[in-house]
C-alpha angles and dihedrals in degrees: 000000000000112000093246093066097043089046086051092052082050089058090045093050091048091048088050103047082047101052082040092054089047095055097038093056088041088239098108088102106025131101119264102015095058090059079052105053091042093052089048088047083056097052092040084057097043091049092046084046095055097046098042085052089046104047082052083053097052090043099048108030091029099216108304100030117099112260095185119208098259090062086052094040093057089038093061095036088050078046092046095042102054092045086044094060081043099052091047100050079051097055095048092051086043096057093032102056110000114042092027094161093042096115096043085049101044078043092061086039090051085037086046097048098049094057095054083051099049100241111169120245097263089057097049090048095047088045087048090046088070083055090067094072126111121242083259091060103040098056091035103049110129098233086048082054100044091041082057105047092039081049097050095039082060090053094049089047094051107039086044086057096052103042099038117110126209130212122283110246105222102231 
């Protein structure tokens, strides 16, 4: 199995165990512990980046040889694509047939959370309107789409120009 595909079933198992995690303990929804869970899934991406990159580095350039940021970039989005599909079957699963109730409870978090706030009555109504969409539509919406491919091109950038290596210059 190439590396890029092993390293993408490793995004999809952390991103599992950590919405599971989240429903289980009933803080998938809620503020602040989906901020948390969404900031560990990240980490857990960007360490499972940075080794699956690594390990291509290690296995195509050996230690010394040049391995240029373009080579890194295409291995993590490889990494990141194939995680990506992945991740999407799995949320739709998640919100068809697991977390069934997760929209009308994020709805009375989001409903909850307003109130303390203040918020007047026609922004809580627009904000509850986004709760009425289907699991399709919910892991398929196009700014859902775009925020996660700008997000993981950033990943990718960042992670290839770390872990590139130029040529050694023979003094």
């Amino acid at each position: 199995m190439p590396s890029f595909v092993r390293y993408g079933l490793f995004l999809v198992a952390a991103g599992v165990v950590i919405n599971l995690i989240g429903w289980a303990t009933g803080t998938d929804v809620t503020f602040p512990m989906s901020l948390v869970w969404g900031v560990l899934s990240i980490v857990a991406s960007i360490v499972i980046l940075v080794q699956g990159v690594k390990e291509h580095r290690t296995a195509t350039a050996g230690t010394d040889a040049e391995y240029s940021f373009m080579q890194a970039f295409t291995e993590g989005l490889k990494i990141e694509g194939v995680g990506y599909v992945l991740a999407l079957i799995w949320n739709f699963i998640f919100v068809s047939y697991i977390n069934t109730d997760m929209m009308s409870r994020a709805a009375e978090a989001t409903r909850s959370m307003m109130e303390k706030m203040g918020g007047d009555d026609a922004a809580l109504e627009q904000a509850l309107q986004q709760f009425d969409k289907t699991p399709i539509e919910i892991v398929f919406a196009p700014s859902s789409l775009i925020t996660a491919l700008v997000i993981i091109l950033i990943l990718c950038a960042i992670v290839a120009a770390v872990l590139k290596r130029d040529k050694k210059l023979d003094v």
